[in-house]
N, C-alpha and C positions, 0 to 999 in steps of 0.2 A: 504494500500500500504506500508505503513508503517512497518507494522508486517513482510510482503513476503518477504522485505527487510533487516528488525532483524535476522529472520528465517535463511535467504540465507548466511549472512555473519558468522551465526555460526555452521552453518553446511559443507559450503566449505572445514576449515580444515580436517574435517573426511573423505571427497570425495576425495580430495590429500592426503590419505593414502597410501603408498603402499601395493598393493592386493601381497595376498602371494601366489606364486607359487609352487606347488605338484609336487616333480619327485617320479614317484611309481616307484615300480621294475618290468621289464618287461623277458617273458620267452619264449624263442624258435624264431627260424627264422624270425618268423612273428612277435613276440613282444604282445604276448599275456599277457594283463595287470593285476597288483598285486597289494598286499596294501602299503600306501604311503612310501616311503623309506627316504625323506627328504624335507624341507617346506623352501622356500627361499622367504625369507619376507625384502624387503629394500636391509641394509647391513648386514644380520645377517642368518647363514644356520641354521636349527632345524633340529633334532630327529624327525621325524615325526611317531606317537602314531597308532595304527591302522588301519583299511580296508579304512576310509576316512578322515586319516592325522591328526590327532588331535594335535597342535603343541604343541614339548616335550622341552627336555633342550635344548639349544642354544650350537654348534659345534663350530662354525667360525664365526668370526667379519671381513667385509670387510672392506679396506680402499684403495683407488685409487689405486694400483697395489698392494699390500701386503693384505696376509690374517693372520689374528693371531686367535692363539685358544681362546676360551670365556674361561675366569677367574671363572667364576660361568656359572650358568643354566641361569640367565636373560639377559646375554650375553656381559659382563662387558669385557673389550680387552684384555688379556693377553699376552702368549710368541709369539713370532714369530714362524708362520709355514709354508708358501709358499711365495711369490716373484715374480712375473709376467715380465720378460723385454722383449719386443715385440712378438716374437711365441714361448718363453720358457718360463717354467716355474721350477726356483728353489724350493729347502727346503731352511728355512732360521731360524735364531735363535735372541734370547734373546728380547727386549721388545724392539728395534730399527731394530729389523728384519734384520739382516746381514746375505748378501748370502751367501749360501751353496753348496750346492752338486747341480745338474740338475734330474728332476726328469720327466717332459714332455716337449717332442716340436711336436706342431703345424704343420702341413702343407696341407693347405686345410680343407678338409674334415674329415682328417683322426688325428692319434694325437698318437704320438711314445712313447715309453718308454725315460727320456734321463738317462747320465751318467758321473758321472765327472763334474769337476768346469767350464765345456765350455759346460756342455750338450747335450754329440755328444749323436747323435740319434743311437739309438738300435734296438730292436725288435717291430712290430705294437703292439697297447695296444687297442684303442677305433678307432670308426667307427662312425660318426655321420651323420646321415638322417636325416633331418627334425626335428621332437622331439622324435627321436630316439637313443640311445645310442647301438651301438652293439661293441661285443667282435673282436679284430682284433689278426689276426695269422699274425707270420711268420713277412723276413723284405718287406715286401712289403705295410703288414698289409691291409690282405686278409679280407673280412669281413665276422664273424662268428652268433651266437646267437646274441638275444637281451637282454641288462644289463638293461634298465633305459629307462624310458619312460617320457616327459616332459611335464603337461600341457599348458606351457605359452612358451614363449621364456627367457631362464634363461642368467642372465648376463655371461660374458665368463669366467669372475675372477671366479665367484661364482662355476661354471660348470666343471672348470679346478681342483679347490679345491677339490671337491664332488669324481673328477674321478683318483686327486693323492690320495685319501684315501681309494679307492676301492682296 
């Protein structure tokens, strides 16, 4: 009983690992699936390596509403690059992440180009189903092809990150 014991409390930390989620690239109306396009593990987005995601260098370091680009490939935090304040989403700079320009806003489903230090919405950019990403037209932001296919449910920060860099 003993040992079951030993066993369990040293394997729990591995079991609270965060599983990393696979967004592949996805193609045509229907979202016919591709090989992996990016690997979102924890706080940290990867380069995802071939047909089934072989995690590459480290892109993006999250941190509660700020995204910064990785300093290196093992995902060390460097400059500021995005800025999350409630359904917008800035560019932002230097290693305290100071807002910038508007670059996405949010609403609902769908998810705008923005523009300017107030982030007025523009043109439709993304279209999001499910764990689908599709292309959106026009200001209405009509839904077009599919970009990006999700296997898990990815964090919003993380998700917003992936699709201001598309």
């Amino acid at each position: 009983m003993k040992r079951c014991t030993l066993l369990l409390l040293l394997l729990l930390p591995l079991l609270t690992l965060a599983q990393p989620i696979v967004v592949r690239w996805a193609y045509g109306p229907f979202g016919t699936p591709g090989d992996a396009a990016f690997i979102v593990e924890g706080d940290r987005i990867y380069q995802a390596c071939g047909p089934f995601g072989s995690k590459g260098p480290c892109m993006y370091v999250l941190e509660e509403d700020a995204v910064f680009h990785a300093a290196d490939a093992f995902g060390r935090r460097g400059y500021g690059a995005f800025v999350l304040e409630v359904d917008k989403l800035y560019r932002c700079s230097g290693t305290l992440c100071n807002k910038g320009a508007g670059v996405l806003v949010i609403e609902r489903n769908k998810v705008f180009r923005g523009e300017g230090p107030f982030c007025n919405k523009t043109e439709g950019a993304f279209v999001i189903e499910g764990n689908m990403i599709f292309l959106a037209e026009g200001p209405f932001g009509m839904k077009g092809d599919a970009i990006l296919m999700m296997d898990a449910e990815v964090p919003q920060l993380a998700l917003l990150a992936i699709l201001a860099g598309l």
